[in-house]
LUMKOL-31475 format. One record per residue (C-alpha): residue number from 1; residue in three letters; x, y, z. Coordinates in Angstrom, 2 decimals. Layout:
% residues N
SITE    nr   rest        xx        yy        zz
SITE   NUM    Ala         X         Y         Z
...
This chain:
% residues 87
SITE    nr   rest        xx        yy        zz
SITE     1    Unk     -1.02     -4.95     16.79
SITE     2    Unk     -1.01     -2.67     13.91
SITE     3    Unk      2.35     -3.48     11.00
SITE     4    Unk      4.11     -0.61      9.51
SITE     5    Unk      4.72     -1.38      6.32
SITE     6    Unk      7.22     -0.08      2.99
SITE     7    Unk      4.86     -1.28     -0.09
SITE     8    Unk      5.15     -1.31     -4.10
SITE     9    Unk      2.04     -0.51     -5.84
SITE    10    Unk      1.33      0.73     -9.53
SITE    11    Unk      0.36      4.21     -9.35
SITE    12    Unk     -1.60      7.04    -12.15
SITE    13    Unk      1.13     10.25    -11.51
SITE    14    Unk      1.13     13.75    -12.90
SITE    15    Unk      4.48     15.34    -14.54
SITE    16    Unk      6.08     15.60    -11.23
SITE    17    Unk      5.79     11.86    -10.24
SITE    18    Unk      3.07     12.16     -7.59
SITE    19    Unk      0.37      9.99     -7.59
SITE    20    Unk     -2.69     11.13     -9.45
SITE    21    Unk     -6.07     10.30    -10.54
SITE    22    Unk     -8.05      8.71     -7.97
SITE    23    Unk     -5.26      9.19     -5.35
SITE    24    Unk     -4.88     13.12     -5.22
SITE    25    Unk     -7.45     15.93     -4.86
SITE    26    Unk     -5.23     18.36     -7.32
SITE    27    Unk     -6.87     19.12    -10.48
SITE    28    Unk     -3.76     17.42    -12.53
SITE    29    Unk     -3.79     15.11    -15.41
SITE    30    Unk     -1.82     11.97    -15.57
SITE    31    Unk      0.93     11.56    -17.22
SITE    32    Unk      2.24      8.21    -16.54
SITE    33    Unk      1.43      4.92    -14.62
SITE    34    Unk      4.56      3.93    -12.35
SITE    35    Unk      5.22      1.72     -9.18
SITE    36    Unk      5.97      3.61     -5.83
SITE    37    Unk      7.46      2.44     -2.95
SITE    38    Unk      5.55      4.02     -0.37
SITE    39    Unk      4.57      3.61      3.32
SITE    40    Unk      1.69      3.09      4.98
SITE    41    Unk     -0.49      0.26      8.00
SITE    42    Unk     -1.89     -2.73      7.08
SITE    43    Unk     -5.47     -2.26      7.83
SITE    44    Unk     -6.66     -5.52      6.31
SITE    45    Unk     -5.92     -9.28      4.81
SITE    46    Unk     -7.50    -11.44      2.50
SITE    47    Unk     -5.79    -14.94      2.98
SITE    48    Unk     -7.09    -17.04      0.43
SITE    49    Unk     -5.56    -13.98     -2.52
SITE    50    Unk     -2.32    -13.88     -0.05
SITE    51    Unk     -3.21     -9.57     -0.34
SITE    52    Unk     -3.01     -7.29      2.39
SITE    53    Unk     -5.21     -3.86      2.56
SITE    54    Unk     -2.50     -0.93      3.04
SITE    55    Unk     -3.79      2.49      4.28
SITE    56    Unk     -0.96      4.75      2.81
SITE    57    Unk      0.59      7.47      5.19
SITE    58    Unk      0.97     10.42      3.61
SITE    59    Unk     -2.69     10.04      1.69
SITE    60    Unk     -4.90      8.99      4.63
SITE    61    Unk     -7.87      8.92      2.28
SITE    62    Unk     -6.09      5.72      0.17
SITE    63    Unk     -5.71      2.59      1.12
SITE    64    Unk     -5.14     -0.13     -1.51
SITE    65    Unk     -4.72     -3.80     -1.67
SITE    66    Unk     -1.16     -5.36     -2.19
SITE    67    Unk     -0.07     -8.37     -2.87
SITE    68    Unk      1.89     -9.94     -0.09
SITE    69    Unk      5.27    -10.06     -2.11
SITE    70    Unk      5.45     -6.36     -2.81
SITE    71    Unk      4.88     -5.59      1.10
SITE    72    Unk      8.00     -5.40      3.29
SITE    73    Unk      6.92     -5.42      6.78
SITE    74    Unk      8.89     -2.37      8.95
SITE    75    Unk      8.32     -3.70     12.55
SITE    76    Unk      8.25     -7.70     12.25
SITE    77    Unk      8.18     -9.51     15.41
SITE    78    Unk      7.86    -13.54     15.89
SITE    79    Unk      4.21    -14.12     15.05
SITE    80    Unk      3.97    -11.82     12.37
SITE    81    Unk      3.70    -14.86      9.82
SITE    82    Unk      0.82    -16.55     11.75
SITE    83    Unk     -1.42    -13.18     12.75
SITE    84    Unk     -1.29    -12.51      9.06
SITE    85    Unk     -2.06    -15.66      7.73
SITE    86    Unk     -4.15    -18.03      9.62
SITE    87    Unk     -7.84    -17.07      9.66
């Protein structure tokens, strides 16, 4: 089962607050580091960090790892809890 996820993650932007750097192919320099809320799928989890791999959704090419407290899960169910955590 794939989780849909809402995720806070410290970003490079450009004047207009998009991300920027390494997470944009425009040709614009950064201006500031911020944290986005974004969305995106949980492609990935590394237990022993508590850190889940998020694959963004409006930047297919990114994907970034999280740590678990800055990930809000969009479509919980019952055994969320034990997919994501037990090995």
């Amino acid at each position: 089962m794939s989780y849909k996820v809402k995720y806070k993650y410290e970003f490079p932007v450009d004047e207009f607050g998009r991300p920027s750097g390494f997470y944009t192919l425009a040709d614009v320099p950064i201006a500031d580091i911020k944290v986005l809320e974004r969305t995106g799928e949980v492609i990935a989890k590394n237990i022993e960090n508590k850190m889940l791999k998020i694959k963004d959704d409006d930047n297919l090419a990114t994907s970034v790892w999280v740590k678990a407290d800055d990930v809000e899960i969009l479509n919980p169910d019952n055994y969320i809890k034990n997919e994501l955590w037990s090995s």
